[in-house]
N, C-alpha and C positions, 0 to 999 in steps of 0.2 A: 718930370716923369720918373726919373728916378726914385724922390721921395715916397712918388704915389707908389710906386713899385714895392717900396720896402714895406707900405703903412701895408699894403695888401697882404703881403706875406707875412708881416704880424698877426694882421687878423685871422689869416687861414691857422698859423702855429697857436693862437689864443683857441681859437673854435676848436682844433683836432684835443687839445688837452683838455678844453673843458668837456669834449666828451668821452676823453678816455677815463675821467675821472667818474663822468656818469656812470659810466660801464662799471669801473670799478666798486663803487658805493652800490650800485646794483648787484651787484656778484656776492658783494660781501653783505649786503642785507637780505638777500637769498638765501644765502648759507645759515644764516641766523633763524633764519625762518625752519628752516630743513632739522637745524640742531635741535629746536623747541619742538615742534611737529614728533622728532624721533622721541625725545623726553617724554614727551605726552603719550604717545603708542608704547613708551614702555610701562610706563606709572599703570596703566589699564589694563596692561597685560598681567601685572603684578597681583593686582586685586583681587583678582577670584583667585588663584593659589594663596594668596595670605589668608582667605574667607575658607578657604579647602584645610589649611592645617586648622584653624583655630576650631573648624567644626570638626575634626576628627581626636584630638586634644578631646575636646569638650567630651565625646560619646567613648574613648578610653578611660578618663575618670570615674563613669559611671558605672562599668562594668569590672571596674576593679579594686581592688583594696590596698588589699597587702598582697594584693594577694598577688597579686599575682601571677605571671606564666604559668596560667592554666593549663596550655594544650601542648602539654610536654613529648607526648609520645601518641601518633597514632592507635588508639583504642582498638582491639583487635573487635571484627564484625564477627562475635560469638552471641548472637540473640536468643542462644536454643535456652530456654526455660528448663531446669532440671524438676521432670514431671516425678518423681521416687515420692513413692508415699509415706516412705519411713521421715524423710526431709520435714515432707507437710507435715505429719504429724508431729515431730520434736519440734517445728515451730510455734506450733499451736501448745505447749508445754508452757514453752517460755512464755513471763508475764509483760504483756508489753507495755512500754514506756508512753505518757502522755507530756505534752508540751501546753502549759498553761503558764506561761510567765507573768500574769498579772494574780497568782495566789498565794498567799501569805507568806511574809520571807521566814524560811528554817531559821533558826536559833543558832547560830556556829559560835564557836566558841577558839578563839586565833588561839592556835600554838606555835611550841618555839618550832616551826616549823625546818629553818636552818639544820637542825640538828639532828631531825627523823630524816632530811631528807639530802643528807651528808656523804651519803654511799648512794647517791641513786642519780638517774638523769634522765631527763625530759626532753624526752625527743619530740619535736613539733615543726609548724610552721610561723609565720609572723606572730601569731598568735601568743607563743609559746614566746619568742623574742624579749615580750615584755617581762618575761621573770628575770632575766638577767640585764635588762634594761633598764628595769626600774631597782635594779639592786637586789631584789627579792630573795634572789635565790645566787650564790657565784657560779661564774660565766663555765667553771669546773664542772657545773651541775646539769647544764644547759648545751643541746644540740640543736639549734633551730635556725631558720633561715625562710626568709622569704619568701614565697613562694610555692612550699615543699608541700608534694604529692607523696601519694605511695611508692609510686612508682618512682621520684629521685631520691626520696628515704633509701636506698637501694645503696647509691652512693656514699651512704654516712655510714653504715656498719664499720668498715675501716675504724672510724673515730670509736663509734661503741666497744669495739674489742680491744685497744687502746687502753679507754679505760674501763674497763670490764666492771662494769659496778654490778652489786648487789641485787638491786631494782632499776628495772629499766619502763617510765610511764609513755606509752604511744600517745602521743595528742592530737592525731593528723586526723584529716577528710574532710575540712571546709573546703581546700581549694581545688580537692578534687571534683568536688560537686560546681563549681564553674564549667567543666564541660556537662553541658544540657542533655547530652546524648545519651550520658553513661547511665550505664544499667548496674543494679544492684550486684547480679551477679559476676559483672565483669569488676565492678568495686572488690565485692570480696575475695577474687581470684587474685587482685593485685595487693590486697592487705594481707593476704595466706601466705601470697609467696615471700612479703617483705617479714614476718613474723618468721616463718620455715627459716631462712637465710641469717636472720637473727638466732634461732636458736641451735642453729649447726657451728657457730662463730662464739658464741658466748652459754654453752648449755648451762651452768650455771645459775647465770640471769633469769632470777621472776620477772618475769614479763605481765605487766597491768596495762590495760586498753580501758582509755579515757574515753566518753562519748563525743559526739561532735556537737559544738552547743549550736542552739539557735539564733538568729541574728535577731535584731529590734525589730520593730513592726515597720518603721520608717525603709528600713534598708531593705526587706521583705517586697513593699510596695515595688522597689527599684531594680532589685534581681527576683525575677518571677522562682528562676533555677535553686533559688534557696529558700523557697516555702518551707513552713513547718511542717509540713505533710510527707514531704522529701524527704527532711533529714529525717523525719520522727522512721520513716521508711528503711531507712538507711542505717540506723542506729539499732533499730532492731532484727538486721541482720549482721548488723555487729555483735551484737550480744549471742545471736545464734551461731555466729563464728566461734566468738570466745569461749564458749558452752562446749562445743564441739571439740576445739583444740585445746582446752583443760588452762585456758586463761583466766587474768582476771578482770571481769568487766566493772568499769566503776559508773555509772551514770552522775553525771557532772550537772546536771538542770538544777537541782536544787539550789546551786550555787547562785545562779542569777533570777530564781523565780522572785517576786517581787522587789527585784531590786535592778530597776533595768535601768537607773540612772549610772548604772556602771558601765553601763556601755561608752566608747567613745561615741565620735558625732557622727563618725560613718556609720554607728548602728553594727560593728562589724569586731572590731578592736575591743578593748579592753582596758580601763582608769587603773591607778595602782593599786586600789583597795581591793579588786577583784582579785589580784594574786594571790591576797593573806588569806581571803574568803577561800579561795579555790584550794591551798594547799591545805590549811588547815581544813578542812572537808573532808579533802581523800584521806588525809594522816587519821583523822577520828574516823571515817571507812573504815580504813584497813583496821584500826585497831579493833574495833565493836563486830565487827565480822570474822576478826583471826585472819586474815586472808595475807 
């Protein structure tokens, strides 16, 4: 009896462990199961924000260049059209500018360009970047930055009075035209005031106003806001500005009419060859006109 007594109480201590060990191998392949399960609710949670950056990525690229922080400063809501018929009419004076970039390339003739434009600086945006990027012109010669409106050109006068040159050439108003909204006459009120401030800080400085070129046909298709229509718009109330404020307007088109393999690939930018094209341009302007 005794024996039997012990073999029993073996068997019940063999039976209580081997289910506690069930217990256990269950708890612990529960847990496993819970671990992977959590894994998996996060991986899918992941997915559409990874599909949410890479489509917002994707539609930043296309709306910008160099350009740009377009929407620097609230635009003031000034919509009122100046109705003055003296306006109309001195508009209609001026010869307006056409944009046909596919007719015959002008004849330019590269000069030492360095050396006419040795006292002068080129105020710009990205655009403008490439003269002193690609060497063209030294970085002494060159104020530009990416990005640049009329309206933060504001901020660089400091620099211009610095070095107070001679000639000072404006090259702005592609990246202002990224805001879709602006209206001409709020454009010109922000180019007035940054020319005014300009010439209160350096009266000295002739002051020459470059046009805004047009972009390729390619990059046109992609920003509707930079038709040729716009700028051509826009350019000739620049000229109507310049006319006005006893400037000098240079119209720059010539520079890339048949010659649009100088564009970079965003259709937007600018190859190194356009730099020589472009200053040697104005330098033969300015000379053949005296201005």
């Amino acid at each position: 009896m005794r024996y039997i007594s012990l073999f029993l109480k073996e068997r019940i201590l063999l039976l209580q462990s081997s289910g506690g060990m069930k217990m256990y191998d269950k708890r612990k392949l529960n847990k496993k199961k819970f671990t992977r399960s959590l894994l998996i609710i996060l991986i899918l949670l992941s997915i559409p924000t990874f599909l949410i950056k890479i489509w917002v990525n994707n539609n930043s690229k296309k709306s910008s260049s160099a350009y740009l922080t377009h929407k620097d400063k609230p635009i003031e809501e000034t919509k009122k059209e100046d109705k003055s018929s003296s306006k109309k009419s001195n508009e209609k004076d001026i010869k307006k500018d056409n944009i046909n970039l596919d007719s015959k390339p002008l004849n330019i003739n590269i000069t030492d360009y360095k050396t006419f434009f040795k006292d002068s600086i080129i105020l710009g945006d990205s655009i403008s970047e490439g003269l002193s990027f690609y060497e063209v012109l030294d970085t002494n010669n060159v104020i530009a930055k990416k990005g640049l409106t009329l309206y933060k050109a504001q901020k660089e006068v400091p620099n211009i009075v610095v070095k107070n040159p001679k000639k000072l050439f404006i090259f702005l108003g592609n990246n202002d035209l990224f805001e879709e909204n602006l209206t001409k006459d709020q454009f010109i009120k922000q180019y007035s005031s940054l020319v005014n401030t300009i010439r209160q800080n350096v009266p000295n400085t002739k002051i020459y106003i470059l046009s805004i070129l047009p972009v390729s046909n390619s990059a046109e298709k992609e920003n509707s806001f930079l038709n040729r229509e716009r700028i051509l718009s826009f350019n000739n109330a620049i000229k109507y500005m310049a006319e006005k404020h006893n400037l000098n307007y240079i119209n720059t088109l010539p520079v890339i009419q048949g010659r649009e393999n100088l564009y970079e690939q965003d259709g937007i930018h600018f190859k190194y060859d356009f730099y020589k094209y472009l200053l040697s341009y104005v330098e033969n302007y300015i000379k053949e006109n005296n201005i």
